[in-house]
Structures are given as C-alpha cells and as structure tokens.
Predicted model as a PDB file, atoms N, CA, C, CB and O in Angstrom, pLDDT in the B-factor column:
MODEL        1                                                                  
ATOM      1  N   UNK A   1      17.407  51.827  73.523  1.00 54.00           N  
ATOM      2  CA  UNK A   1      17.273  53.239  73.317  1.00 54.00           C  
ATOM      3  C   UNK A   1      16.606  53.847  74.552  1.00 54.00           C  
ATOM      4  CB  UNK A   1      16.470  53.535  72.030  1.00 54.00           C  
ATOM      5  O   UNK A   1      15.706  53.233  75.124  1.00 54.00           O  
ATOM      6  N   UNK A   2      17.020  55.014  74.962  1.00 57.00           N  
ATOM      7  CA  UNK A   2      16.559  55.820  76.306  1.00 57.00           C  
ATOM      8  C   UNK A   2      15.373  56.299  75.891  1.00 57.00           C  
ATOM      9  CB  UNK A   2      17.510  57.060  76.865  1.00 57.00           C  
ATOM     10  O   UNK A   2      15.353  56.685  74.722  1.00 57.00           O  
ATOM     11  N   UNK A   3      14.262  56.394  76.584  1.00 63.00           N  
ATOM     12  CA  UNK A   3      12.939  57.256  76.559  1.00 63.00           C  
ATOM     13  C   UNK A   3      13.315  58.198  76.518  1.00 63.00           C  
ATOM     14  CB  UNK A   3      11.992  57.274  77.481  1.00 63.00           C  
ATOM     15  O   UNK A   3      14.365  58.123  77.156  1.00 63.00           O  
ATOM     16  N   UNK A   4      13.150  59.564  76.043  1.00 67.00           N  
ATOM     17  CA  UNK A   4      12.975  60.729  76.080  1.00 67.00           C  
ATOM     18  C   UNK A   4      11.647  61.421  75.877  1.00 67.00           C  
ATOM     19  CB  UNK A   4      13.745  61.066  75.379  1.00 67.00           C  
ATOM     20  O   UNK A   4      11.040  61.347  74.809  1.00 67.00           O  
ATOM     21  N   UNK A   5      11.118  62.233  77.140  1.00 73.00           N  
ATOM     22  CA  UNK A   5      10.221  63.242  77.092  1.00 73.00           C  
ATOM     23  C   UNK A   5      10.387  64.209  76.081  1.00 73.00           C  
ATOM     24  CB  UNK A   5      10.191  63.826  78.214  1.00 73.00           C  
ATOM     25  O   UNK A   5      11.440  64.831  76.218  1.00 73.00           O  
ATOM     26  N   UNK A   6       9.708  64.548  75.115  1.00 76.00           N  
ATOM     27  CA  UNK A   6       9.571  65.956  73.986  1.00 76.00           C  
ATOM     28  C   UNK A   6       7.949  65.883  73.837  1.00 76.00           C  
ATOM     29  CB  UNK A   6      10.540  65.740  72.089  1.00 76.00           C  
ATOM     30  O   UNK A   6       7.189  66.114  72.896  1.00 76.00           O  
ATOM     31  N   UNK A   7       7.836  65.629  74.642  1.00 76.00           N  
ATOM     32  CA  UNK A   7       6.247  66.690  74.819  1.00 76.00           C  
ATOM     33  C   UNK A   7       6.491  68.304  74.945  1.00 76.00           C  
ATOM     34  CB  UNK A   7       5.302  66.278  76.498  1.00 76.00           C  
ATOM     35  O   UNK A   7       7.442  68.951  75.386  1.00 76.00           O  
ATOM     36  N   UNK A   8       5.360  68.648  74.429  1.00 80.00           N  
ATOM     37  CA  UNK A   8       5.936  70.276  74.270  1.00 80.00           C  
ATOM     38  C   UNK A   8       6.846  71.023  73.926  1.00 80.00           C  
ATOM     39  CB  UNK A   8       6.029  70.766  74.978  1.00 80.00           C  
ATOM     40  O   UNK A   8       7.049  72.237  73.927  1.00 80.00           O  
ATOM     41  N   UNK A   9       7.579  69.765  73.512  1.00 88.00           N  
ATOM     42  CA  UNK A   9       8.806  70.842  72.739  1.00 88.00           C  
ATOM     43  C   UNK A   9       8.823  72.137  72.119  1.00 88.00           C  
ATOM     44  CB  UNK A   9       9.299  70.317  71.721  1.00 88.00           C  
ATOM     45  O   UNK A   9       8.329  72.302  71.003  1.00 88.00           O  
ATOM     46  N   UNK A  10       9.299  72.959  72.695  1.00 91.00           N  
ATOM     47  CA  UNK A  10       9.229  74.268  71.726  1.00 91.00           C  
ATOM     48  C   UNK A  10       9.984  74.427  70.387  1.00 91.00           C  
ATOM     49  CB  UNK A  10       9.712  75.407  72.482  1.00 91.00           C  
ATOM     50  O   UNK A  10      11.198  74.277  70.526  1.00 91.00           O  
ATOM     51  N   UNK A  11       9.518  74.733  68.935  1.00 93.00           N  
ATOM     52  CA  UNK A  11      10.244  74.511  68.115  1.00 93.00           C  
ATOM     53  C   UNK A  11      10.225  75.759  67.646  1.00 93.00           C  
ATOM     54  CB  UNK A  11      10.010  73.502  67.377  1.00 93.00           C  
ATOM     55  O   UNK A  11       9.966  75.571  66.457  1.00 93.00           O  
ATOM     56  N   UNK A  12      10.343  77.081  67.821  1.00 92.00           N  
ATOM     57  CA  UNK A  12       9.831  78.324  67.780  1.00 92.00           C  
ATOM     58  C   UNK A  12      11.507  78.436  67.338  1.00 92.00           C  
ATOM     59  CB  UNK A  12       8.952  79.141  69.243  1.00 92.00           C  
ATOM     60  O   UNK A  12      11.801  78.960  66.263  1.00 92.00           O  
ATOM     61  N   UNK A  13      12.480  77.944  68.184  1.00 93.00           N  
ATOM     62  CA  UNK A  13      13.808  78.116  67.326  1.00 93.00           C  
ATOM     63  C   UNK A  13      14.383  77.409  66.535  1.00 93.00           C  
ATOM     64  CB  UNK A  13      14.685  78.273  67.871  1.00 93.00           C  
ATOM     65  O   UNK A  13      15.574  77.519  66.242  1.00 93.00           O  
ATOM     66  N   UNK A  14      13.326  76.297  65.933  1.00 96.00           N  
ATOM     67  CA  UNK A  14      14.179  75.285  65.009  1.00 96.00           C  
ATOM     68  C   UNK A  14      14.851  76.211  64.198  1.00 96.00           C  
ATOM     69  CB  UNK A  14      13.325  74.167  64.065  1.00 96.00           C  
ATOM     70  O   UNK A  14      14.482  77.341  63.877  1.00 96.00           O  
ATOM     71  N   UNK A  15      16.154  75.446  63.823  1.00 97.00           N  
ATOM     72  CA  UNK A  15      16.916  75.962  62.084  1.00 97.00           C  
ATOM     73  C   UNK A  15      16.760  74.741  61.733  1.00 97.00           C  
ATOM     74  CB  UNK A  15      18.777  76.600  61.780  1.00 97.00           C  
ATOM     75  O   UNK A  15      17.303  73.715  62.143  1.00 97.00           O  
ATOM     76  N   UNK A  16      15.521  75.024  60.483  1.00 96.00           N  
ATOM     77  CA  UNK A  16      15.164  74.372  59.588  1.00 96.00           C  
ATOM     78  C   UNK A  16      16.291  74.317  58.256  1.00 96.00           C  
ATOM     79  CB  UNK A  16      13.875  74.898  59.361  1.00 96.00           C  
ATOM     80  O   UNK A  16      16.364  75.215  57.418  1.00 96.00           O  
ATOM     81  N   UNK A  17      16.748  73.650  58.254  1.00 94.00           N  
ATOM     82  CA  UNK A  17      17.558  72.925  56.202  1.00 94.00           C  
ATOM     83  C   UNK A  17      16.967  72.277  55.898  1.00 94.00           C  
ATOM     84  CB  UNK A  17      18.985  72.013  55.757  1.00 94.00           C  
ATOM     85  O   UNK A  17      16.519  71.298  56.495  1.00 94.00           O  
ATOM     86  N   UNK A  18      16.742  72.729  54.600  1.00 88.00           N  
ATOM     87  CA  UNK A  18      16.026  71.526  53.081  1.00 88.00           C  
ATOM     88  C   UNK A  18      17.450  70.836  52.570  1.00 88.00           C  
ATOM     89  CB  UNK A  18      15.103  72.688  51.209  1.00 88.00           C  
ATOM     90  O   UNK A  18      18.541  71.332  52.851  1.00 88.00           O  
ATOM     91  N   UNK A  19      17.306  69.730  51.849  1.00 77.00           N  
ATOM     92  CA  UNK A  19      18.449  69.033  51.289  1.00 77.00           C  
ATOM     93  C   UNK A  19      18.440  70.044  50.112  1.00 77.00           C  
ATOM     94  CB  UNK A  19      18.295  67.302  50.937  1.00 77.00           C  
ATOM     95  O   UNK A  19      17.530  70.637  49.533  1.00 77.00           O  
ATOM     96  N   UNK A  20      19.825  70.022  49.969  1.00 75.00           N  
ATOM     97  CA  UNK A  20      20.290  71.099  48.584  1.00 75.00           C  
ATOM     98  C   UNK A  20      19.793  70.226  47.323  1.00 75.00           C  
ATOM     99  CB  UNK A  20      22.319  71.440  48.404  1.00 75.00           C  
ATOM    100  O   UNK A  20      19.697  70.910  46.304  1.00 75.00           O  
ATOM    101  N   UNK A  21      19.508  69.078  47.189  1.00 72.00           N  
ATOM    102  CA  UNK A  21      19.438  67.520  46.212  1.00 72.00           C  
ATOM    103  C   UNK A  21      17.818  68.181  46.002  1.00 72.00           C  
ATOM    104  CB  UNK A  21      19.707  65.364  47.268  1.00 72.00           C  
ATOM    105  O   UNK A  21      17.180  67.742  45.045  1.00 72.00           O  
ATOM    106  N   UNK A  22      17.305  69.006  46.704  1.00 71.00           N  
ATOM    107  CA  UNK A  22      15.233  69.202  46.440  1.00 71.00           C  
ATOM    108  C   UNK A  22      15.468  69.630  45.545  1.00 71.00           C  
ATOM    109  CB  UNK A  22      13.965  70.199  47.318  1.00 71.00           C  
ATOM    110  O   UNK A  22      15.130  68.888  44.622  1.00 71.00           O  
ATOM    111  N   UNK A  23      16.136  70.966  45.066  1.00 65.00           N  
ATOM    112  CA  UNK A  23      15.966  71.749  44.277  1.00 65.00           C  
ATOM    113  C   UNK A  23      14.653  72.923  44.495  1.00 65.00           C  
ATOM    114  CB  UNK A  23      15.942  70.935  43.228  1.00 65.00           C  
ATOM    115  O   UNK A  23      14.200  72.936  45.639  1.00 65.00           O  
ATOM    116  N   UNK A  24      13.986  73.936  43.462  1.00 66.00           N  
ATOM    117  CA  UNK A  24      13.387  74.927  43.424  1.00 66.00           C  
ATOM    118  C   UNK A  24      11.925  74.446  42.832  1.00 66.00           C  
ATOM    119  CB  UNK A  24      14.189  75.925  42.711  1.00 66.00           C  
ATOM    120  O   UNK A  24      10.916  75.146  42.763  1.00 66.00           O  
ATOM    121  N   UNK A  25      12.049  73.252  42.475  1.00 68.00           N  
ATOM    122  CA  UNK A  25      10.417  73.115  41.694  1.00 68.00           C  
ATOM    123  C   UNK A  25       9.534  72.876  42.270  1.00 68.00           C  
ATOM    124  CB  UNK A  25      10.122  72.216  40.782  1.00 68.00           C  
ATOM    125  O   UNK A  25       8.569  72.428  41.652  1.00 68.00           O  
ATOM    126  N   UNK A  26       9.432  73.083  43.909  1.00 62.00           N  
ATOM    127  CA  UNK A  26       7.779  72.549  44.856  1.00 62.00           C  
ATOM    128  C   UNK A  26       8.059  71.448  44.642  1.00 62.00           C  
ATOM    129  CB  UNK A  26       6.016  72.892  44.362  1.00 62.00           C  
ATOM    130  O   UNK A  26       6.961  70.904  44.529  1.00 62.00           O  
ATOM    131  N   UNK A  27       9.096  70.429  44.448  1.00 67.00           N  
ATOM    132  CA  UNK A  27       8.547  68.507  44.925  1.00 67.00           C  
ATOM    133  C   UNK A  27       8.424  68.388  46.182  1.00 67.00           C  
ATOM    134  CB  UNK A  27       9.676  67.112  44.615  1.00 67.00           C  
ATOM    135  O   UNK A  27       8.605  69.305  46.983  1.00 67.00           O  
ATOM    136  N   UNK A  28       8.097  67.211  46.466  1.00 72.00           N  
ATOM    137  CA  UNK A  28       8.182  66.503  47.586  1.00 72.00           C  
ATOM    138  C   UNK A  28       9.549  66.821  48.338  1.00 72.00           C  
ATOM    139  CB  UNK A  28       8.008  65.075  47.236  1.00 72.00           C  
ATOM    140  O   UNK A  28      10.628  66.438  47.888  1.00 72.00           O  
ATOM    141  N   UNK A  29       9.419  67.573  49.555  1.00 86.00           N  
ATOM    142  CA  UNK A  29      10.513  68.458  50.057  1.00 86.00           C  
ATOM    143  C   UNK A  29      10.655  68.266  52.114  1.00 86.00           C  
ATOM    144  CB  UNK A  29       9.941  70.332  49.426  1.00 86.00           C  
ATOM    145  O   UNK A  29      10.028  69.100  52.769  1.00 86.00           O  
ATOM    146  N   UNK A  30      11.177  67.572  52.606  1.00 88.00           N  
ATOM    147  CA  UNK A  30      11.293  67.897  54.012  1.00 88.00           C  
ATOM    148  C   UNK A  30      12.158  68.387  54.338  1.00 88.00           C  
ATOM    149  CB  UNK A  30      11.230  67.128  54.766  1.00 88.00           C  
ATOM    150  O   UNK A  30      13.173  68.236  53.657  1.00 88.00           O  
ATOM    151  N   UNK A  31      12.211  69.233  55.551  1.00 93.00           N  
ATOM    152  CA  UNK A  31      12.843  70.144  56.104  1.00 93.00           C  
ATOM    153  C   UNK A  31      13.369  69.240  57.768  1.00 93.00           C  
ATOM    154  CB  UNK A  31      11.744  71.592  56.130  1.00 93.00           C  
ATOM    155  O   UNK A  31      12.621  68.475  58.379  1.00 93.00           O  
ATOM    156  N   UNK A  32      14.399  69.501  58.077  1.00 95.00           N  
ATOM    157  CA  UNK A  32      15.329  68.946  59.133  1.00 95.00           C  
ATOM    158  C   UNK A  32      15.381  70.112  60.254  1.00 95.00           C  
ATOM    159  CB  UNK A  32      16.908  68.575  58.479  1.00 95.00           C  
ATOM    160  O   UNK A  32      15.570  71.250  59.824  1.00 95.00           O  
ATOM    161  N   UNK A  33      15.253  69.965  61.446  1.00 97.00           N  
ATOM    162  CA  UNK A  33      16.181  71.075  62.017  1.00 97.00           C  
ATOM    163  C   UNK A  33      16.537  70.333  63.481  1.00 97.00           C  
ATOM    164  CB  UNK A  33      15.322  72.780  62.180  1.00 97.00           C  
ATOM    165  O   UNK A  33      15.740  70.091  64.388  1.00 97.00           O  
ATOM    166  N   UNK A  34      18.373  69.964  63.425  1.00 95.00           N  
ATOM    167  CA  UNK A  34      18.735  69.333  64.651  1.00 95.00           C  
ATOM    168  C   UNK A  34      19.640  70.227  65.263  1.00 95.00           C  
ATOM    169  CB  UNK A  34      19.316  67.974  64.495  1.00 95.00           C  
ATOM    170  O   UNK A  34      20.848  69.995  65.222  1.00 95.00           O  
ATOM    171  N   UNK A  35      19.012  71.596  66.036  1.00 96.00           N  
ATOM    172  CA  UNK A  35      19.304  72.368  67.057  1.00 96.00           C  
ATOM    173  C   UNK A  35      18.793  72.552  67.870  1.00 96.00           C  
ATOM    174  CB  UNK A  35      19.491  73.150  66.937  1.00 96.00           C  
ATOM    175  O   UNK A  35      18.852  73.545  68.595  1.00 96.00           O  
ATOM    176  N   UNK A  36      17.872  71.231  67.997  1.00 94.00           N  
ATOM    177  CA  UNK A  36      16.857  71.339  69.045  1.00 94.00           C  
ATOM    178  C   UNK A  36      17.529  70.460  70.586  1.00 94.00           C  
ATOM    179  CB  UNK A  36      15.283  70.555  68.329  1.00 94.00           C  
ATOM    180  O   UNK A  36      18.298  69.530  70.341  1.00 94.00           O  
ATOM    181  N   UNK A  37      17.267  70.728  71.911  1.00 90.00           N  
ATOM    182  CA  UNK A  37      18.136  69.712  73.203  1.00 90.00           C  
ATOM    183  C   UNK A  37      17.416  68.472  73.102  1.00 90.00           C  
ATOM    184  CB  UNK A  37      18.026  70.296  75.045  1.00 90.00           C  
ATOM    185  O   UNK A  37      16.196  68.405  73.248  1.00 90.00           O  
ATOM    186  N   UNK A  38      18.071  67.606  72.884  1.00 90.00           N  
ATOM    187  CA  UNK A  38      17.937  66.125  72.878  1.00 90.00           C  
ATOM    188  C   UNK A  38      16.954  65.752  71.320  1.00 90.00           C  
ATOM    189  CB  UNK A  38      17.049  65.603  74.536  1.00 90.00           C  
ATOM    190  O   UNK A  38      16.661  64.561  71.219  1.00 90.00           O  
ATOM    191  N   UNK A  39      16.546  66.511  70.369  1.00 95.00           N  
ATOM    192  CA  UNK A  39      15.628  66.011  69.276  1.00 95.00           C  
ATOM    193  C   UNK A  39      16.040  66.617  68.483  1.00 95.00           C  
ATOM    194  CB  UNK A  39      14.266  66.086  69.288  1.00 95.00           C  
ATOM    195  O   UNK A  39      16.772  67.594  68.643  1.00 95.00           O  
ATOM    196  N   UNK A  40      15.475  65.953  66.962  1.00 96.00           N  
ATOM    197  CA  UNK A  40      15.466  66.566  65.615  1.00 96.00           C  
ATOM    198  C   UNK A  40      14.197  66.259  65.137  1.00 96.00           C  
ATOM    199  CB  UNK A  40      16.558  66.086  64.654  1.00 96.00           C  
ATOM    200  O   UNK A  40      13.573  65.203  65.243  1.00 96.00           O  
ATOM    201  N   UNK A  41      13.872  67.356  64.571  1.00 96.00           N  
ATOM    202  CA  UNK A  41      12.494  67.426  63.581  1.00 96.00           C  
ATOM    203  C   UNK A  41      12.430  67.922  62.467  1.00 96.00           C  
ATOM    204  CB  UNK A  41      11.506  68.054  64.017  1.00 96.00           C  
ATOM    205  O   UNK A  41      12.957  68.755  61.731  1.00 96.00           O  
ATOM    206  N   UNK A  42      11.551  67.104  62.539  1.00 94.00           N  
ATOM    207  CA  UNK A  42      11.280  67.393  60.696  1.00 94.00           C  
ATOM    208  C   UNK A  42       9.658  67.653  60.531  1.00 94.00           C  
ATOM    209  CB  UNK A  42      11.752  65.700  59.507  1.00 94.00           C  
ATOM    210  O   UNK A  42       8.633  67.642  61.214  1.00 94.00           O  
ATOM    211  N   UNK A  43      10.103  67.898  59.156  1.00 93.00           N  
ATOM    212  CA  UNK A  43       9.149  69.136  58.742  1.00 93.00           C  
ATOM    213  C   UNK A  43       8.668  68.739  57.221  1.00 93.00           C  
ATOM    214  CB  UNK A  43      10.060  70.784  58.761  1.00 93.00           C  
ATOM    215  O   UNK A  43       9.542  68.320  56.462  1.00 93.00           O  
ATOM    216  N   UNK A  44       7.179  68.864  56.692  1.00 90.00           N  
ATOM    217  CA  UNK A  44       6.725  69.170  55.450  1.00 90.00           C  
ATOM    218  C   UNK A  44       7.439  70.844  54.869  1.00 90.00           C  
ATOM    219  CB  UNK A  44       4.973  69.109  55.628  1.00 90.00           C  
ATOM    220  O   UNK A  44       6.906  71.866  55.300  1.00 90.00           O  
ATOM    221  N   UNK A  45       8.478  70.935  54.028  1.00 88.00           N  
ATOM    222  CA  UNK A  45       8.599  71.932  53.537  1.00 88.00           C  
ATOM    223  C   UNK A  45       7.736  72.698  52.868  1.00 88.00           C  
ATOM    224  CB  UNK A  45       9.303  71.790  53.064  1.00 88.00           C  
ATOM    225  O   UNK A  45       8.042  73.865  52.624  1.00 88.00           O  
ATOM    226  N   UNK A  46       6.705  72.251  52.524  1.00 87.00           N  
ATOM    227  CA  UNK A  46       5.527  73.259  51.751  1.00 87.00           C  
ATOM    228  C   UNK A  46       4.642  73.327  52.614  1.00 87.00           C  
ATOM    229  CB  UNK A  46       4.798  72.803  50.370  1.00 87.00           C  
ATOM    230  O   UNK A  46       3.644  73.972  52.290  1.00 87.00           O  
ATOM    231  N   UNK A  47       4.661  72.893  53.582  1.00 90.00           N  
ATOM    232  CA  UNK A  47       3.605  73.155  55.185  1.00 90.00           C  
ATOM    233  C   UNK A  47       4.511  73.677  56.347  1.00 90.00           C  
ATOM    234  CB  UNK A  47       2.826  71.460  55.926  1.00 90.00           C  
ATOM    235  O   UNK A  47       4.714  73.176  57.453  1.00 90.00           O  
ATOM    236  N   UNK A  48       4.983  74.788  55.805  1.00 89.00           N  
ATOM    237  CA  UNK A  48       6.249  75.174  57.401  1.00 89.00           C  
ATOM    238  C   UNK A  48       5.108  75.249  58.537  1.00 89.00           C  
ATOM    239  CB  UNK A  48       7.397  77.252  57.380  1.00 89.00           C  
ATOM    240  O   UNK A  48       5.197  74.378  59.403  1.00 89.00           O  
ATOM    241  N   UNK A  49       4.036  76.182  58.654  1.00 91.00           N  
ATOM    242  CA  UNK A  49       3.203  75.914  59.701  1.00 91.00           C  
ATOM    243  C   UNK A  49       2.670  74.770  59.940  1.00 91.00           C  
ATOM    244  CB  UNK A  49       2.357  76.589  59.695  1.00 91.00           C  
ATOM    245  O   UNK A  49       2.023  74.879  60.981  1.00 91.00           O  
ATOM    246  N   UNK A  50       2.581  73.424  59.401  1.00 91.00           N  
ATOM    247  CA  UNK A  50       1.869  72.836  59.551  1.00 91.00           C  
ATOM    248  C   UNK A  50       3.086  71.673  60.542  1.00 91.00           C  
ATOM    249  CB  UNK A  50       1.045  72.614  58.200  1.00 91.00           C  
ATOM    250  O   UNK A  50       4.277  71.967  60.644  1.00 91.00           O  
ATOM    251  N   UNK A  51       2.506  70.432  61.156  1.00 92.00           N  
ATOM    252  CA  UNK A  51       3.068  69.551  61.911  1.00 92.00           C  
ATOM    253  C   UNK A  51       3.998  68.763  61.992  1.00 92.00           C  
ATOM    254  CB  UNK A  51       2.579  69.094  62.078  1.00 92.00           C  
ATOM    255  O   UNK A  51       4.079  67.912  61.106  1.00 92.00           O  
ATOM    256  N   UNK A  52       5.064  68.784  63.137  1.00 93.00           N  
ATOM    257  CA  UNK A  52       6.218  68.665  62.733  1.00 93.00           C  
ATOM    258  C   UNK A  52       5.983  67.428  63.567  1.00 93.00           C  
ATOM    259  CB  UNK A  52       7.350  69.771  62.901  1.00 93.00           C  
ATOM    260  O   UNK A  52       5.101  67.358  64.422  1.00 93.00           O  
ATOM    261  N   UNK A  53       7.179  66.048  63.141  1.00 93.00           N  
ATOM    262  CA  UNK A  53       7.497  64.701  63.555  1.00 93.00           C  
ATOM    263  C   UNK A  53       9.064  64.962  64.300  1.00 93.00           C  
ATOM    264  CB  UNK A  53       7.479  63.555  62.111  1.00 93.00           C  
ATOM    265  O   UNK A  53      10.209  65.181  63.906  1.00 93.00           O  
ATOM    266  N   UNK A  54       8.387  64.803  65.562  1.00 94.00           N  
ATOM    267  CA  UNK A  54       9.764  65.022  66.654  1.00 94.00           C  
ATOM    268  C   UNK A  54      10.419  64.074  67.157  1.00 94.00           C  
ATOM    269  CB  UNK A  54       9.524  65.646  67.847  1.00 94.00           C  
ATOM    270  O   UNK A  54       9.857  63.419  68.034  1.00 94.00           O  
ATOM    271  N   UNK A  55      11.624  63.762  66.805  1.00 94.00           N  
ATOM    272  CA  UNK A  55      12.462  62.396  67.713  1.00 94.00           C  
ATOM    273  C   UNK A  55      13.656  62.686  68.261  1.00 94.00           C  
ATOM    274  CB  UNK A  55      12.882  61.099  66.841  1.00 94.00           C  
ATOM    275  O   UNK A  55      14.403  63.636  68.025  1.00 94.00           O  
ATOM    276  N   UNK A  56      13.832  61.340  69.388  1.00 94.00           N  
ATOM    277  CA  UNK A  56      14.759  61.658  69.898  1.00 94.00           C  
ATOM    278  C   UNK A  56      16.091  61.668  69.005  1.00 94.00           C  
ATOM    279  CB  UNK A  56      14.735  60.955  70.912  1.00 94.00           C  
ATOM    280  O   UNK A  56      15.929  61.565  67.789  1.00 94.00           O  
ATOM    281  N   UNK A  57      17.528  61.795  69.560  1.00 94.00           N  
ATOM    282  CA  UNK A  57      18.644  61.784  68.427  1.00 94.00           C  
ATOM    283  C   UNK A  57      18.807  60.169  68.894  1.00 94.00           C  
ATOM    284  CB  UNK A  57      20.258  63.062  68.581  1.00 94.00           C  
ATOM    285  O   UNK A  57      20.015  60.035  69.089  1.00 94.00           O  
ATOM    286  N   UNK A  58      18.350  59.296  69.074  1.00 94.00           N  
ATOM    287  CA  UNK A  58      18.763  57.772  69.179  1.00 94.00           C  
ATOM    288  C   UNK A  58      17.797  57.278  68.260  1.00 94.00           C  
ATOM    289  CB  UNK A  58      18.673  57.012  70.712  1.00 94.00           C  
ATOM    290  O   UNK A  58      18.007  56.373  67.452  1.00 94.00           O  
ATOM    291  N   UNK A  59      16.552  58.005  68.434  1.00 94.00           N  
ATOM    292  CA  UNK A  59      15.271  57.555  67.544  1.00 94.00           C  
ATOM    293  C   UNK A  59      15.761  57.542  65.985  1.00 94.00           C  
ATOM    294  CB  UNK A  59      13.876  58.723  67.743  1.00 94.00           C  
ATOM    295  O   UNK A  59      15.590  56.634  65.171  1.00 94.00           O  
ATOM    296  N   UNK A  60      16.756  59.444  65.689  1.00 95.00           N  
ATOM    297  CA  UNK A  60      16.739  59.489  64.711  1.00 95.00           C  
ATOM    298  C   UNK A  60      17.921  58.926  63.792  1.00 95.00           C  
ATOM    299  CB  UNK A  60      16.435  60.500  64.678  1.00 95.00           C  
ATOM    300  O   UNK A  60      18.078  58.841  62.574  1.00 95.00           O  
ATOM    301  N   UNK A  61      19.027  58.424  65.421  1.00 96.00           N  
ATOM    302  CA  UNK A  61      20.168  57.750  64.652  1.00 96.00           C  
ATOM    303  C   UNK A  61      19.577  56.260  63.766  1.00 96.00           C  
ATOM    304  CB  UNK A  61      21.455  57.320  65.916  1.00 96.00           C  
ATOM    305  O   UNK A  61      19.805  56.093  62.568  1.00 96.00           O  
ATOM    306  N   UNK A  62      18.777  55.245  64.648  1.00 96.00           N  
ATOM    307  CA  UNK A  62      18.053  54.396  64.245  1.00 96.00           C  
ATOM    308  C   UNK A  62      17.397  54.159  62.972  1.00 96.00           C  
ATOM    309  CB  UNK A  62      17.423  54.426  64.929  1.00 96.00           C  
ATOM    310  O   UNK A  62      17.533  53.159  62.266  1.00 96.00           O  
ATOM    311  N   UNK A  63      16.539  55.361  62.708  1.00 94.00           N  
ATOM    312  CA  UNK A  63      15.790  55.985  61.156  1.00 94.00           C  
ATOM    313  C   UNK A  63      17.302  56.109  60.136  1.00 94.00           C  
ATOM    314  CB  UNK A  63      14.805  58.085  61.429  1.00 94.00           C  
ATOM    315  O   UNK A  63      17.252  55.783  58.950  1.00 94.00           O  
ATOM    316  N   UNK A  64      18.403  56.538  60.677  1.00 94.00           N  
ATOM    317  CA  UNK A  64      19.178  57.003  59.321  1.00 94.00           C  
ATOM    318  C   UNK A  64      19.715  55.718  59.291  1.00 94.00           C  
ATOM    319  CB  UNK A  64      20.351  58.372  59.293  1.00 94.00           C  
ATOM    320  O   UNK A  64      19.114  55.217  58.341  1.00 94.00           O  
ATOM    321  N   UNK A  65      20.456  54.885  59.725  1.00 97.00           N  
ATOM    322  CA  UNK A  65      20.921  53.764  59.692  1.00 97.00           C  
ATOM    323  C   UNK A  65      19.989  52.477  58.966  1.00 97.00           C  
ATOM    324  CB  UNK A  65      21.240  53.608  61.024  1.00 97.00           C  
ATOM    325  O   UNK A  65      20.451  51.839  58.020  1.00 97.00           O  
ATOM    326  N   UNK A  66      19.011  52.275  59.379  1.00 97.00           N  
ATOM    327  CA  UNK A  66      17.858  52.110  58.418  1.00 97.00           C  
ATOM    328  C   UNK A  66      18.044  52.533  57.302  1.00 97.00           C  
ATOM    329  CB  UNK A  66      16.759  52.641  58.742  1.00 97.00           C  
ATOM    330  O   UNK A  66      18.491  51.715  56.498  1.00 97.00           O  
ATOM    331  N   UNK A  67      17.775  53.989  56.800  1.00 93.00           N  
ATOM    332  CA  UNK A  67      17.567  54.251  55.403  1.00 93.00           C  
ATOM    333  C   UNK A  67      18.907  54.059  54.744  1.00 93.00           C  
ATOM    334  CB  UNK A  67      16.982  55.675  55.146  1.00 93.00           C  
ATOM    335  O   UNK A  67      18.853  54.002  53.516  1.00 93.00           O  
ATOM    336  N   UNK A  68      20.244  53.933  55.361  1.00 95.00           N  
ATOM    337  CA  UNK A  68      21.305  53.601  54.440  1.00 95.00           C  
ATOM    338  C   UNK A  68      21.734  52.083  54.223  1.00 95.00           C  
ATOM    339  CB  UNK A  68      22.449  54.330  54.889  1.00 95.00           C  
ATOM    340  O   UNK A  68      22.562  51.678  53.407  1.00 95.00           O  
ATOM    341  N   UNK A  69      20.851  51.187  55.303  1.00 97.00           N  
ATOM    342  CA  UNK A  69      21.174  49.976  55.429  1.00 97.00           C  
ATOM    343  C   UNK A  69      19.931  49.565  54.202  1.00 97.00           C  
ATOM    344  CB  UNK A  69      21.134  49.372  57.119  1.00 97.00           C  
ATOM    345  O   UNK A  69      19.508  48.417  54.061  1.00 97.00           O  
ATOM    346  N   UNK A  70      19.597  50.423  53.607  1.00 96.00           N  
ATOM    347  CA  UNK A  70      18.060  49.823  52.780  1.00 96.00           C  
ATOM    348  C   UNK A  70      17.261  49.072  53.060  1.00 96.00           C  
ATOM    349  CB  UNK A  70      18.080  49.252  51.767  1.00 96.00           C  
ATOM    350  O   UNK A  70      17.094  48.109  52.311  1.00 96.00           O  
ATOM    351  N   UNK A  71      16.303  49.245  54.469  1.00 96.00           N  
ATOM    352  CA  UNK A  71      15.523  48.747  54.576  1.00 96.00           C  
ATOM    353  C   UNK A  71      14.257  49.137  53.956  1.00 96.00           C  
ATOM    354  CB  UNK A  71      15.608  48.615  55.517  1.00 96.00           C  
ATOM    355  O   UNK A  71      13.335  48.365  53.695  1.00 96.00           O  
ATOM    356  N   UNK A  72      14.291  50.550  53.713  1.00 92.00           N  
ATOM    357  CA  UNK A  72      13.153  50.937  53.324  1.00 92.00           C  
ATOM    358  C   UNK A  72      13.021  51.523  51.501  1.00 92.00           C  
ATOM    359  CB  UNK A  72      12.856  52.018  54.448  1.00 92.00           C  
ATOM    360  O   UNK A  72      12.340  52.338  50.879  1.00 92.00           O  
ATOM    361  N   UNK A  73      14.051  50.596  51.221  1.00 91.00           N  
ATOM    362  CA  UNK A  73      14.090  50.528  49.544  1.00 91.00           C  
ATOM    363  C   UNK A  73      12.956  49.700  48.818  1.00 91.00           C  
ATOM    364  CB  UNK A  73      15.506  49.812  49.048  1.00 91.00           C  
ATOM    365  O   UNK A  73      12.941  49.619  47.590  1.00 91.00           O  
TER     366      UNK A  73                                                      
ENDMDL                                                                          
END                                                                             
C-alpha cells in the first residue's frame, strides 16, 4: 500500500452519507464521506463536529475487504 500524506486535510467539503440500514432512532450511526482527493472519512454521526478517522482509499479498500471477508465478526 502507498503512503499517503492527509495531514491537514481539509474536510470543510466532506459529503457526509449515513447508511440508509441506521434508521431515525439515535443508534450507533457513522457517517462516510468519499469526495475527499485521495481519502475517505468517517465520522461519529451524533458528533458531526466532533473527530473524524481519515484514510487513504487503499487503507480503506483494505478495511472493507476485511469486514466482508469476516475478519472482524
């Protein structure tokens, strides 16, 4: 996987999506937004101001492949 710099990323234009699967009741909810150059982040949906986990798109291909390969079942 390539290093990528995202220090400082500006996320001032993320487009944030919630999974349509959360629903309206306040659960446990993260927010996505991959319109960012070279990263996707994510987000506590009930903390929009609060701190976002930034990766690269190799970082985050890695993470999804993982979660469908069930490692983290």
């Amino acid at each position: 996987m390539e290093a990528v710099d995202l220090t400082g990323l500006d996320l001032s234009g993320a487009a944030w999506k919630k999974s349509s699967l959360s629903g309206g009741s306040g659960g446990n909810c993260v927010e996505v937004a991959g319109n960012l150059p070279g990263a996707i982040a994510v987000r506590d949906s009930k903390n929009p101001t609060g701190p976002a986990l930034v990766l690269s798109r190799g970082e985050w291909g890695a993470f999804l492949t993982a979660v469908k390969s069930g490692h983290f079942d």
